[in-house]
C-alpha positions in Angstrom: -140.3 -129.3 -22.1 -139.4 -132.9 -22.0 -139.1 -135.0 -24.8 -141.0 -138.2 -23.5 -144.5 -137.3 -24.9 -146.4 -139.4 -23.2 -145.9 -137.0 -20.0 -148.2 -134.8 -18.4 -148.0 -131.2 -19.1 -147.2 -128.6 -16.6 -148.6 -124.7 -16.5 -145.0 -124.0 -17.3 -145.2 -126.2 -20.3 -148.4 -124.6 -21.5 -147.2 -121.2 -20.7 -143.9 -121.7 -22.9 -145.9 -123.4 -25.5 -148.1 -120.0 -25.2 -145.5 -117.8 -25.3 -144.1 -119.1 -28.8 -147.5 -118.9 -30.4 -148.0 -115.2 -29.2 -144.8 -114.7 -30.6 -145.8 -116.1 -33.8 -149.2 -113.8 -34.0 -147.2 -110.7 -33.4 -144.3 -111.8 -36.2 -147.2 -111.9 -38.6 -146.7 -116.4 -38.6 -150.5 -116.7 -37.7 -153.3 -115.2 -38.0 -155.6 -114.8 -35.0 -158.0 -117.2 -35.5 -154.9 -119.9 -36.2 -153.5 -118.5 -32.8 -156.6 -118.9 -31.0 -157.3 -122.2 -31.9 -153.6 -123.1 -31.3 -153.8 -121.5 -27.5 -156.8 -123.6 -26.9 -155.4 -126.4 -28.0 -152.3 -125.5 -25.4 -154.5 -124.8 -22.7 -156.3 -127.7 -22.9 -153.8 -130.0 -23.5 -152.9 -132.9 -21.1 -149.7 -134.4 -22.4 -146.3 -133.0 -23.8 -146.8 -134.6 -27.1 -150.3 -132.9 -27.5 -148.1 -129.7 -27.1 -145.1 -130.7 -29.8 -147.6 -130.1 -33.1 -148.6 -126.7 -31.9 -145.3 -125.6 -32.7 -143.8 -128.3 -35.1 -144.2 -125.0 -37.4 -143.0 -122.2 -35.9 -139.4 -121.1 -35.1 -138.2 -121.7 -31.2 -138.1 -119.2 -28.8 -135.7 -119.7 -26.3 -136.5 -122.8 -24.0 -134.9 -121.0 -21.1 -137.6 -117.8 -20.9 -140.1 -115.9 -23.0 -139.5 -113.3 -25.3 -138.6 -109.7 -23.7 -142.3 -108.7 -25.6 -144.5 -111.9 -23.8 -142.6 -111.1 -20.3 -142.7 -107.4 -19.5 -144.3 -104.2 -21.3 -144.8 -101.1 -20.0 -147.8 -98.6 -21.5 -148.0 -95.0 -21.0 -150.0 -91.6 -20.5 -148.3 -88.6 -19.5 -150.3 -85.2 -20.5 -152.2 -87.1 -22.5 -155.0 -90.0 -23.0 -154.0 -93.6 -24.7 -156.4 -96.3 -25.5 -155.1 -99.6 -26.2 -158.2 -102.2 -27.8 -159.0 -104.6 -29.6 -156.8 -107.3 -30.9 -152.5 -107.0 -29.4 -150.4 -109.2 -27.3 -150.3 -107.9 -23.7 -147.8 -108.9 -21.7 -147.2 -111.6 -18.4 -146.0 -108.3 -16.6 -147.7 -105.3 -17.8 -147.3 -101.9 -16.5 -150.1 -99.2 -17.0 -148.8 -95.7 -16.3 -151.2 -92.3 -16.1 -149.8 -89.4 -15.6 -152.1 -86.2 -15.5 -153.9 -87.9 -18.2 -156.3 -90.9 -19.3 -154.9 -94.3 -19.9 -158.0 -96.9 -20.8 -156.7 -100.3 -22.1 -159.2 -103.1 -23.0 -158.1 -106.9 -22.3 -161.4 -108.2 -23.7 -159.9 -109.2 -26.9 -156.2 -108.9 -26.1 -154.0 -112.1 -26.5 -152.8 -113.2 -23.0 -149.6 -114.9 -22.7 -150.5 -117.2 -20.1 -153.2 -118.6 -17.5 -152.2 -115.8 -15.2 -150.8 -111.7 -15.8 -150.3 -109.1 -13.7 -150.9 -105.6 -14.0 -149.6 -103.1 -12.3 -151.6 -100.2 -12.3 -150.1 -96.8 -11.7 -151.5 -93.5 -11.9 -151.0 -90.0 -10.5 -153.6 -87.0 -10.9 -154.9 -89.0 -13.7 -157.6 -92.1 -14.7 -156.5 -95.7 -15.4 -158.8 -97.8 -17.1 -158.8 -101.6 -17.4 -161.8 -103.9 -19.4 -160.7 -107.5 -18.6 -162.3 -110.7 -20.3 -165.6 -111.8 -19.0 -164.7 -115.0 -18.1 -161.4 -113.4 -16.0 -160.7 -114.0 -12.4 -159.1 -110.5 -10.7 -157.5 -109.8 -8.1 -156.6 -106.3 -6.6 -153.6 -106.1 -4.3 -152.9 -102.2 -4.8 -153.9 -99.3 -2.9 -155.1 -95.7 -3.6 -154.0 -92.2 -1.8 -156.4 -89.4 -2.0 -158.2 -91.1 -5.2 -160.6 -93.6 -5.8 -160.1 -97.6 -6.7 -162.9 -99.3 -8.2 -162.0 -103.1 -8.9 -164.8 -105.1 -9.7 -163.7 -107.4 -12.2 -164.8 -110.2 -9.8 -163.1 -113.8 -9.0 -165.5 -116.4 -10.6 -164.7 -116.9 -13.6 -162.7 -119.6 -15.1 -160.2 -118.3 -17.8 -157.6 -116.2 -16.8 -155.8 -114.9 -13.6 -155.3 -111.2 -13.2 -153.4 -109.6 -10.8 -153.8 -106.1 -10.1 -151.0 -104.8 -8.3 -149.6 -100.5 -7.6 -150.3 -97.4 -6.1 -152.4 -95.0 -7.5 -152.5 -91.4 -5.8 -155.1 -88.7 -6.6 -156.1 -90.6 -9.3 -158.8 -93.0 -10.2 -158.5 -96.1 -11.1 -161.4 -98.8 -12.7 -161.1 -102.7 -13.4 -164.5 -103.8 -15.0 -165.7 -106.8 -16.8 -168.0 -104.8 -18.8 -168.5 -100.6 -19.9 -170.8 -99.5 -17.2 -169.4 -95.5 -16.2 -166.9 -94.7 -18.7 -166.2 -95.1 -22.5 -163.4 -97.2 -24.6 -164.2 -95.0 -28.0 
């Protein structure tokens, strides 16, 4: 970010802003309801110097990238089934791996990193699960082999981007808005 204030903010100044304050929720710095009024705040912002008091109080995060945490994680099933809910940081990059198992991961209340993630989604003889926010825009670029995809998490909402990217092969894989078919508990 620059440090003439009076400029407009870019994504990438939002995003960076973003990444310091999911940092901050995950080091225990703020609570969530501090964090999500802070990464409002961010995404709303139109200047740089609306930005600077988001994180006059926190401790910098690397100006030249995000954290390893806010950039890339990877979650995994093998022989087994996970469930990942409620309130966690996901990740810009997240990879969801099922492996003669269930994986079911819930982004409904998760705390996204940015304005746009991707996930990619890869499962083999298993089920992959994804719940993403109501108000989420998806897209699906994977494919399926000998399974079934069903990606309806729609593309009209106006909060955040998410891509759905992988292979999946005798497997079945689900993006949803809402619990229709299948069960988080």
């Amino acid at each position: 970010m620059t440090d003439d204030t009076g400029l407009r903010a870019s994504d990438a100044d939002r995003d960076r802003v973003a990444a310091v304050l999911g940092e901050a929720l995950a080091s225990g710095r703020l609570t969530s309801v501090e964090h999500a009024d802070r990464l409002d705040a961010a995404y709303t912002a139109r200047t740089v110097g609306e930005l600077v008091p988001l994180t006059h109080d926190l401790p910098d995060v690397a100006a030249s990238r995000a954290p390893a945490a806010v950039e890339r994680q990877t979650i995994d099933s093998t022989f087994s089934k996970v469930i990942r809910k409620g309130r966690w940081v996901a990740s810009r990059h997240t990879r969801l791996s099922a492996r003669f198992g269930a994986l079911i991961v819930d982004l409904s209340q998760a705390v996204l990193p940015g304005r746009e993630i991707t996930i990619e989604a890869d499962a083999r003889f298993a089920k992959l699960i994804v719940r993403v926010p109501d108000d989420a825009r998806v897209i699906d670029e994977g494919g399926s082999m000998f399974g079934k995809r069903d990606v309806t998490g729609g593309s009209d909402g106006d909060g955040p981007l998410i891509r759905i990217v992988g292979r999946s092969m005798f497997a079945k894989v689900i993006v949803s808005r809402g619990v229709s078919d299948w069960n988080l508990r």
